[in-house]
matplotlib code that plots the C-alpha trace (Angstrom):
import matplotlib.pyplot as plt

x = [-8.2, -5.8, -2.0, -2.9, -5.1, -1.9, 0.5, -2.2, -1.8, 1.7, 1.6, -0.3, 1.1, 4.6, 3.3, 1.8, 4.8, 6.6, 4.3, 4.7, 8.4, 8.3, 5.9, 8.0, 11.4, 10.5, 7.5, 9.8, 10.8, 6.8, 5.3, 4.2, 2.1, -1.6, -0.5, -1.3, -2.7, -6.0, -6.6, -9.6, -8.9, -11.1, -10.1, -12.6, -12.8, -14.7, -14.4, -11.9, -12.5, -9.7, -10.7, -6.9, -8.6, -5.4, -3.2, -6.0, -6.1, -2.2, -1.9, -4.9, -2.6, 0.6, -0.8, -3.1, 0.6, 2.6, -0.5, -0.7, 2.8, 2.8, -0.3, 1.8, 4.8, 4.2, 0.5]
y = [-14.7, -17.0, -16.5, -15.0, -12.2, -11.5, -11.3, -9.5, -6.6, -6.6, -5.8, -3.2, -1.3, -1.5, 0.2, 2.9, 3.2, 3.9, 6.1, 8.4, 8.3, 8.8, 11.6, 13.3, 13.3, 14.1, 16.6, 19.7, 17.5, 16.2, 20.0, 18.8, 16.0, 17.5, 20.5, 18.1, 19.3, 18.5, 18.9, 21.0, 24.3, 26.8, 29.7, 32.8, 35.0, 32.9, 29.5, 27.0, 23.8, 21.2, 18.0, 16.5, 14.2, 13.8, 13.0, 10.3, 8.5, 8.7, 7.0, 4.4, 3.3, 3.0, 1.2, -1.3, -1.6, -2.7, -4.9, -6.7, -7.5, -8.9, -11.0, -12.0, -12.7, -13.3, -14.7]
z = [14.0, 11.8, 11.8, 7.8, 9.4, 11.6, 8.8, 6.9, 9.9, 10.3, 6.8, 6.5, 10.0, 8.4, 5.1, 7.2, 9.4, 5.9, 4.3, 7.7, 7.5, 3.5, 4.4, 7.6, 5.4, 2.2, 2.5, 1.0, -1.9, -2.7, -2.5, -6.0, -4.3, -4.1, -6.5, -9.9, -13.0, -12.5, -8.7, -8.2, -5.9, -5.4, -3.2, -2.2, 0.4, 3.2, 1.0, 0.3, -1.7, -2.3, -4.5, -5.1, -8.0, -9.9, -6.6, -5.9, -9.4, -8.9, -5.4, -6.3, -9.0, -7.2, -4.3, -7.0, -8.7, -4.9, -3.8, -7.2, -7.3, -3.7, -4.4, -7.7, -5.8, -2.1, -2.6]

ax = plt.figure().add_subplot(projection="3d")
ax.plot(x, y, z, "-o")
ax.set_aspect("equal")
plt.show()
């Protein structure tokens, strides 16, 4: 492994670590996050199907916006 892998990981273990703290103290304000116009639910008796599509297209964006701009400005 080269010293670029290594930063590469560090990286990415940082972003998780702040996702998961971003997730732990803010959950009760994003109870919108999953609920977006568009999100599939279906709810029966025995049967639940949950397709957050919306949430999904949301999140790819957002994290295709963060990795651009540190390929733009740390690449």
């Amino acid at each position: 492994m080269s010293q670029a892998t290594g930063k590469y990981l560090i990286l990415i273990g940082l972003a998780v670590v702040l996702i998961g703290i971003i997730v732990y103290f803010l959950s009760d304000k994003l109870h919108w996050l999953g609920r977006l116009p568009g999100d599939i639910r279906v709810e029966k008796e025995n049967f639940k199907f949950y397709f957050p599509i919306t949430t999904m297209l949301l999140l790819s964006g957002l994290l295709n916006l963060v990795i651009w701009l540190v390929r733009r400005f740390w690449g």
